[in-house]
C-alpha beads as a LAMMPS data file, in Angstrom:
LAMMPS data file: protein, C-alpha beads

129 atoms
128 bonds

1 atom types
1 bond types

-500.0 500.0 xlo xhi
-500.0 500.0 ylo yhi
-500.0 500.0 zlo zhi

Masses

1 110.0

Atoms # bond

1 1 1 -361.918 -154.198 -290.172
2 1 1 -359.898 -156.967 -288.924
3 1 1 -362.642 -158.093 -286.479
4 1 1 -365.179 -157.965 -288.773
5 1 1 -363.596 -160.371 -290.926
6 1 1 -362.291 -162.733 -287.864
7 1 1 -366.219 -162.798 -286.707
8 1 1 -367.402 -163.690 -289.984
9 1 1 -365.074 -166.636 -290.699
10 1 1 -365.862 -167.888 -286.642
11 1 1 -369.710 -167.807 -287.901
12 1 1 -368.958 -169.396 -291.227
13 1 1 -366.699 -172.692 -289.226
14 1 1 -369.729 -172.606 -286.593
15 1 1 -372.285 -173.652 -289.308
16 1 1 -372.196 -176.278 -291.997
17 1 1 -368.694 -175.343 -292.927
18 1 1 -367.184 -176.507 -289.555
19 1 1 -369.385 -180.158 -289.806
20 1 1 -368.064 -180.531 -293.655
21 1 1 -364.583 -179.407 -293.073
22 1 1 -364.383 -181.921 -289.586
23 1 1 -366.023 -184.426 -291.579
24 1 1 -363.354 -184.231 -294.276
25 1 1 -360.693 -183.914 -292.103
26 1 1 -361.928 -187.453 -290.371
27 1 1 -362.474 -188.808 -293.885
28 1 1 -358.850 -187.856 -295.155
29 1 1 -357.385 -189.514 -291.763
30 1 1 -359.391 -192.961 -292.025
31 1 1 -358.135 -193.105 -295.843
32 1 1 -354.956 -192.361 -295.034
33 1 1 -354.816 -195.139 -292.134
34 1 1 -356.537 -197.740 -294.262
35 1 1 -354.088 -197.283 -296.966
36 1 1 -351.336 -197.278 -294.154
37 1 1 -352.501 -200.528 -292.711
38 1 1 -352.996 -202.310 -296.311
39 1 1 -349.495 -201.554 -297.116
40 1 1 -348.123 -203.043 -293.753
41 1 1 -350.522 -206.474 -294.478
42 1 1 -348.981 -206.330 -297.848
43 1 1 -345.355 -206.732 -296.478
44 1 1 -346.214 -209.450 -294.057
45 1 1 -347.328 -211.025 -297.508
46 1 1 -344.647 -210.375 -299.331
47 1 1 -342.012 -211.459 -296.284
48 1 1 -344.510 -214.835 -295.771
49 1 1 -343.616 -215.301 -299.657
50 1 1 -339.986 -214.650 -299.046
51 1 1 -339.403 -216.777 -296.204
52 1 1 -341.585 -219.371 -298.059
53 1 1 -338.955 -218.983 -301.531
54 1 1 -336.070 -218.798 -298.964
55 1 1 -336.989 -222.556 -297.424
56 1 1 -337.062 -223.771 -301.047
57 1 1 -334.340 -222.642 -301.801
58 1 1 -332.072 -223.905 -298.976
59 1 1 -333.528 -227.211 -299.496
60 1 1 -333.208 -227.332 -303.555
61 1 1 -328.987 -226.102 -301.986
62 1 1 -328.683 -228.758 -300.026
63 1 1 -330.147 -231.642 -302.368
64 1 1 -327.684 -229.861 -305.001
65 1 1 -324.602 -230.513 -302.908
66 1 1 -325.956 -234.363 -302.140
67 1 1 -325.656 -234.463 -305.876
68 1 1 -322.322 -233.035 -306.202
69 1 1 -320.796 -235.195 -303.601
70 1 1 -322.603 -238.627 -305.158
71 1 1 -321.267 -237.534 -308.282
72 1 1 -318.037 -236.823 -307.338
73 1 1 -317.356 -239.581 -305.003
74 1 1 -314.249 -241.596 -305.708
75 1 1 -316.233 -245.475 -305.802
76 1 1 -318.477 -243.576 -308.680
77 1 1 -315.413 -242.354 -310.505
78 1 1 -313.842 -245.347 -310.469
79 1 1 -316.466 -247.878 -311.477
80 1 1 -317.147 -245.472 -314.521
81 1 1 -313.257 -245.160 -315.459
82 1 1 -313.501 -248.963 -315.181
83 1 1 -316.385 -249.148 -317.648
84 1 1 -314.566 -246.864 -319.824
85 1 1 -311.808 -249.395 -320.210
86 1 1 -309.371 -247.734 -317.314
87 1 1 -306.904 -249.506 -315.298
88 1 1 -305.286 -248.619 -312.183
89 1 1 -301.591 -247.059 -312.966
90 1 1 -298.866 -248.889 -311.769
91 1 1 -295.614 -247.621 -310.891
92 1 1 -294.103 -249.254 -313.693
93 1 1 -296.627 -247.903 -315.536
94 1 1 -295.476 -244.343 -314.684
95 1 1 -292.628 -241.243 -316.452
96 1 1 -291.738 -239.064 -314.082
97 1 1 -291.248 -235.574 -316.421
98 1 1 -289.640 -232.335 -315.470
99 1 1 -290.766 -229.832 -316.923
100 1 1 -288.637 -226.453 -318.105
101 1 1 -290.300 -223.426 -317.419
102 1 1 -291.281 -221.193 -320.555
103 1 1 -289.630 -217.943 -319.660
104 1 1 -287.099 -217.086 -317.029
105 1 1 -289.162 -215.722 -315.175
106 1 1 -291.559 -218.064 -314.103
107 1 1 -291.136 -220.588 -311.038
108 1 1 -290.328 -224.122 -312.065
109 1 1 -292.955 -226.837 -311.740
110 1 1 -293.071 -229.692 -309.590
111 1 1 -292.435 -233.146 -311.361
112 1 1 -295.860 -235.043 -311.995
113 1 1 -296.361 -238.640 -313.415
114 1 1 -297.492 -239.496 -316.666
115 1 1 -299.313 -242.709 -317.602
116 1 1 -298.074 -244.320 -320.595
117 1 1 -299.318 -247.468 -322.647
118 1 1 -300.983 -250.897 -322.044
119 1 1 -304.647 -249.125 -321.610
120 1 1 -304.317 -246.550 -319.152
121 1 1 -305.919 -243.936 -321.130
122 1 1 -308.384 -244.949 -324.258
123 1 1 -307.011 -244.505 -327.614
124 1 1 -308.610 -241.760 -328.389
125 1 1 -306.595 -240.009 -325.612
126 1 1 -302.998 -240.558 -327.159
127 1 1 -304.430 -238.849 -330.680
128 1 1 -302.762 -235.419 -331.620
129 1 1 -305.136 -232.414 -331.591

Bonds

1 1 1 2
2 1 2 3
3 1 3 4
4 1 4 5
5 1 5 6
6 1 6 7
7 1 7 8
8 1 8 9
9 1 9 10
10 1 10 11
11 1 11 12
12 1 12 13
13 1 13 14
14 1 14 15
15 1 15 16
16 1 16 17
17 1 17 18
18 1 18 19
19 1 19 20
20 1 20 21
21 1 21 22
22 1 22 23
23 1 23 24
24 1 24 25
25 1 25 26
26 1 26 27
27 1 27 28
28 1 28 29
29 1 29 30
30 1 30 31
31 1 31 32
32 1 32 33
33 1 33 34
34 1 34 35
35 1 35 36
36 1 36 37
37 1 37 38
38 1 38 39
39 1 39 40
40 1 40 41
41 1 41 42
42 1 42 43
43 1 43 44
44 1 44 45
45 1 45 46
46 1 46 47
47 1 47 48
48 1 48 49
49 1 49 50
50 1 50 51
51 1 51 52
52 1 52 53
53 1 53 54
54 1 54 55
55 1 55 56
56 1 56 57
57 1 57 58
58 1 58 59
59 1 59 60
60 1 60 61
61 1 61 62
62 1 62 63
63 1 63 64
64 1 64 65
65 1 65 66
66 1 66 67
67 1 67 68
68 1 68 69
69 1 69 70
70 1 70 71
71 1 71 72
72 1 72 73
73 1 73 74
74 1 74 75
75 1 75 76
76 1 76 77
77 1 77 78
78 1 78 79
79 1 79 80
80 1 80 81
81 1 81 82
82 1 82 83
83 1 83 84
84 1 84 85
85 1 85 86
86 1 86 87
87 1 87 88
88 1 88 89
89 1 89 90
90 1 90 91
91 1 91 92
92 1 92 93
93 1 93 94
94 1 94 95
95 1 95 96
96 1 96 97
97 1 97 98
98 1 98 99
99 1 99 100
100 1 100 101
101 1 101 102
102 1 102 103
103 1 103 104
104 1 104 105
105 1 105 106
106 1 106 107
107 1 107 108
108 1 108 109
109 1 109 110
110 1 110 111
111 1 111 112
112 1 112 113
113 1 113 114
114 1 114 115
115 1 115 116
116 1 116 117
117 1 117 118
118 1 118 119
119 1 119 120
120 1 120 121
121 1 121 122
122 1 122 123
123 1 123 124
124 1 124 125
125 1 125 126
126 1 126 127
127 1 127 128
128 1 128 129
């Protein structure tokens, strides 16, 4: 019985069967691969577009520093504390205030210098909060 049944299915995958089941096989294997190779163009796309975003980036960085050092640099500072009504602080001009710490526990400060009077800081500055 078991030959019978091994001689049919060798007749059946001689015939039509055998064609259709190689074609599909071949079909399968090119669909596969097609959808294997789209998905590999697809990430050079997607890494072009990355690299692409990455440039921008970098270069929207480094103008954003440019402007953070022109903004920050000390002739700018000073020409707009001058047109705020600013003046240089003299040593005259200058308390030098200790300053207790709050609980035992905490480390004393260092003494710092406070400007008083004669427009060192705009009025507005000396109001109580």
């Amino acid at each position: 019985m078991g030959r019978t049944w091994r001689r049919t299915l060798y007749r059946r995958m001689d015939g039509r069967a055998g064609r259709w089941g190689l074609g599909l096989g071949i079909v399968v294997t090119s669909l596969v691969l097609l959808w294997h190779h789209s998905r590999i163009i697809q990430a050079g796309y997607d890494t072009e577009a990355l690299r692409t975003e990455k440039i921008r980036l970098e270069r929207l960085q480094r103008e954003l520093v440019m402007e953070r050092e022109s903004l920050s640099s000390l002739g700018r500072v000073e020409r707009l504390a001058t047109e705020l009504g600013l003046v240089h602080l003299t040593l005259r001009d200058a308390v030098v205030v200790n300053v207790v710490p709050t609980s035992p526990t905490s480390e004393p400060s260092e003494n710092f210098a406070v400007a008083l009077g004669r427009g060192v800081l705009p009025v507005e500055a000396h109001a109580a909060p």
